[in-house]
C-alpha positions, 0 to 999 in steps of 0.5 A: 231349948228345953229338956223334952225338945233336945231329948226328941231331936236327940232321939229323931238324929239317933233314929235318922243315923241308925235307919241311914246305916241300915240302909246302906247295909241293904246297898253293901251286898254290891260290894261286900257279899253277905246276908246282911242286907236281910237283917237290915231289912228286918231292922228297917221294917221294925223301926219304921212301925215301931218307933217312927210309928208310920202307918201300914193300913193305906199301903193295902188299899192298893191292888199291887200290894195286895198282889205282893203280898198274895204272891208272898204268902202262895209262895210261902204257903207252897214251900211248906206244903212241900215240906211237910208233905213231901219231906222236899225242901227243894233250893231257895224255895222261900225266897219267892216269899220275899214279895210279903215285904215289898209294901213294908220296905216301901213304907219305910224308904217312904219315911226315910226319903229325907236321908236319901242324898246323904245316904247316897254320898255315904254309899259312893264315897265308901265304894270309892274306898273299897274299890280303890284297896280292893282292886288289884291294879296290876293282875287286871292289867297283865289280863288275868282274872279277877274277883271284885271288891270283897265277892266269893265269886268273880260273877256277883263281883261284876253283878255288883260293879255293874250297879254302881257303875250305872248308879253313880252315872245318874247320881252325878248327871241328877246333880244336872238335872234338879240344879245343884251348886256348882260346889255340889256338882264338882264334889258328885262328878269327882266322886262318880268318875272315879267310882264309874273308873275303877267299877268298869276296870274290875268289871273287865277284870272278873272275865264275866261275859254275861255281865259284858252282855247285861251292860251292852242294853244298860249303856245304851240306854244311859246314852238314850235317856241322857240325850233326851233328859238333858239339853245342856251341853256340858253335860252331854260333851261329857257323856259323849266323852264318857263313851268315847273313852270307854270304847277306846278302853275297849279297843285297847283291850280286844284281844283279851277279851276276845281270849276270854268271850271268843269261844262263848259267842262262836258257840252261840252263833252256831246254835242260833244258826242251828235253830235258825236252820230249823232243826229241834231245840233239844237235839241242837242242845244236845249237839252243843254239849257234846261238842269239844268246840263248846267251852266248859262254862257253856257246856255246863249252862246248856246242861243245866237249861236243858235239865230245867226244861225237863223239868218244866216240861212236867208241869208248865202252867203252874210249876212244880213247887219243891218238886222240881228237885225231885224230877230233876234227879230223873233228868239227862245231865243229873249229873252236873255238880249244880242244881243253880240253873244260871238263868233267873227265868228257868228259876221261876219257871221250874217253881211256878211254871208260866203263870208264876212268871207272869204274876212276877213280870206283872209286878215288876211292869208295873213298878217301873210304870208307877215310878215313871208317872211319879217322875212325870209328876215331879215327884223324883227326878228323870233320871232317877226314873232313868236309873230306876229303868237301867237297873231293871234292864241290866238286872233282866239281862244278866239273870239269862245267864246267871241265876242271880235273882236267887243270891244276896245282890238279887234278893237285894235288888228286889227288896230295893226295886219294890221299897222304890216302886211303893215309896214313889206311889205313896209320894205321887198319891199324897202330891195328888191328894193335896191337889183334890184337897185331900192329906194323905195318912202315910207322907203328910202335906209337907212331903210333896216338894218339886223334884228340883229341890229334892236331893 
């Protein structure tokens, strides 16, 4: 092998592991709360255009980028004009701009795809490890409360063990799926029953009810897609199993949870019934908080959503940019020590109104769409299409009660779902493209390979 040869495969193994670890810095933020997924983001984007060279003017060709990076720079664009004119930096105004990154992320997962299994192996052997030093075994089995993994909140704690539980679900039965050694299934299956074990665990411990709420849809779901996705019956003994046993844990721990959730759902029954009666939404909420039936979390969430509403009141159509923080000082519940509004939704609605929430439903519609033709063509597997749609459906529900779409595992989140959705359309393009004998400018005609030989 000659000197030139060894120094690019030196540097390509160099770039391959840096670009590896930068990405599992993005899926961290699950176990360990920090900004760092931003910088790696940055880091990501910058190597992909600069050293791995990969071409970014095919990705504005398609409608859904252009409307990423429209929304990105409107969002921007609004935030400093609020700024400047108005001296109101409002609250995590610029995140909203993230959406300028989506078409680029997805570049980059694109020319990463190579790296995906073992950056997969990688992320759930250390969340192994760190759920297992991380977990404090006794207090969660004498029921007291707890904060997962290395979180500042018990809440993005559970958030977080909510992913990698759903996550190492469809990593172990995708092993099933594209046919892998039974070597391979045994190490995934040993690895993701574990990590499913000790996520679920702390997720019972951190005494999150939206979280409890949010897995209720994703369960069934994974219960749903594994029936209809595989036949073989092993894998669905073992799924039932699964179940079975989770609801005996449940069982076992009712009263705990009853401790904990109890009061919450007693007061949400009664508003519903309240609502369903017919009387005014905002005199049942008022009731509500001045209620000593309602618990203080809930007391304090109905605060805040009906402050929001308020606000939402004054401009619903478009929002009230920066703004909204300066109507919400003239609002009923001023007072409450938050202006985090604990639902994803009334975030968007404050800042953008309606049609803001509508722009972002469009592109969160239709990257689950575009990833579900990517895995009718065989592009990825069924159940990374599963997992894909897990996710979503998981994440949607707990922002109802959590304003998580404004911290790090939101933001995250985001950046992931988005890279998923452009990488997958870039990959189906190309596959497509060789059919009609047409080379794609971004993956080359190596990269369509069948779904069952992918990792």
């Amino acid at each position: 092998m000659t000197a030139p040869i060894f120094r690019k495969l030196v540097k390509s193994s160099a770039l391959d592991v840096t670009t590896g670890i930068l990405w599992l810095a993005m899926m961290s933020v699950t176990l360990i709360e920090s900004d760092a997924y931003r910088y790696a983001a940055i880091l990501i984007m910058g190597l992909t255009f600069t050293l791995r060279r990969a071409p970014f003017r095919p990705v504005l060709s398609d409608w859904l980028a252009i409307v990423c990076i429209a929304w990105g720079v409107f969002a921007l664009s609004r935030f400093l004009f609020g700024l400047i004119s108005a001296g109101e930096k409002g609250a995590s105004e610029w995140l909203y701009a993230f959406a300028i990154f989506f078409p680029a992320m997805g570049v980059a997962l694109q020319t990463s795809w190579h790296l995906i299994k073992p950056i997969l192996l990688a992320f759930f052997c250390g969340a192994l490890v760190l759920l297992a030093v991380s977990t404090p075994f006794s207090a969660i089995m004498a029921g007291e409360y707890i904060s997962p993994a290395f979180h500042h909140n018990s809440i993005h704690g559970a958030v977080g063990c909510g992913f990698i539980f759903i996550g190492a679900f469809y990593w172990a039965v995708h092993q099933w799926e594209i046919g892998s050694s039974a070597r391979a299934k045994a190490i995934v299956l040993a690895i993701a029953v574990a990590v499913i074990g000790l996520a679920i665990f702390n997720i019972y411990g951190a005494k999150s009810k939206g979280v409890w709420l949010a897995l209720l849809p994703a369960v069934g779901l994974m219960a749903v897609t594994t029936l209809l996705y595989l036949r073989k019956k092993t894998v669905l003994v073992a799924a039932i199993g699964g179940l079975l046993l989770l609801s005996w844990g449940i069982y076992e721990v009712r009263d705990n949870v009853a401790h904990y959730g109890a009061a919450t759902l007693n007061a949400t029954v009664m508003i519903a019934e309240r609502l369903d009666g017919g009387a005014p939404l905002e005199r049942v909420m008022k009731e509500a908080i001045e209620s000593p039936q309602t618990p203080m979390s809930m007391d304090e969430r109905l605060q805040l959503w009906t402050n929001a509403l308020h606000v939402i009141s004054v401009s619903p159509i478009f929002g009230s940019g920066n703004g909204w923080l300066t109507i919400w000082r003239t609002t009923p519940y001023a007072s409450v020590p938050y202006t985090l509004l604990h639902d994803g939704y009334l975030e968007i609605l404050v800042r953008y109104g309606i049609v803001g929430l509508a722009i972002l439903a469009l592109i969160v519609v239709s990257g689950i769409y575009r990833v579900y033709r990517a895995s009718s063509a065989g592009v990825i597997s069924r159940s990374a299409f599963a997992c894909y749609l897990t996710f979503a459906v998981y994440f949607g529900f707990t922002i109802l009660s959590n304003s998580n779409n404004r911290l790090a595992i939101g933001e995250s989140y985001s950046l992931l779902f988005a890279a998923t959705c452009f990488a997958c359309s870039m990959r189906l393009r190309s596959r497509l493209g060789q059919r009609s004998g047409v080379a794609s400018d971004i993956t080359g005609p190596s990269d369509a390979i069948p779904a069952r030989l992918q990792g």
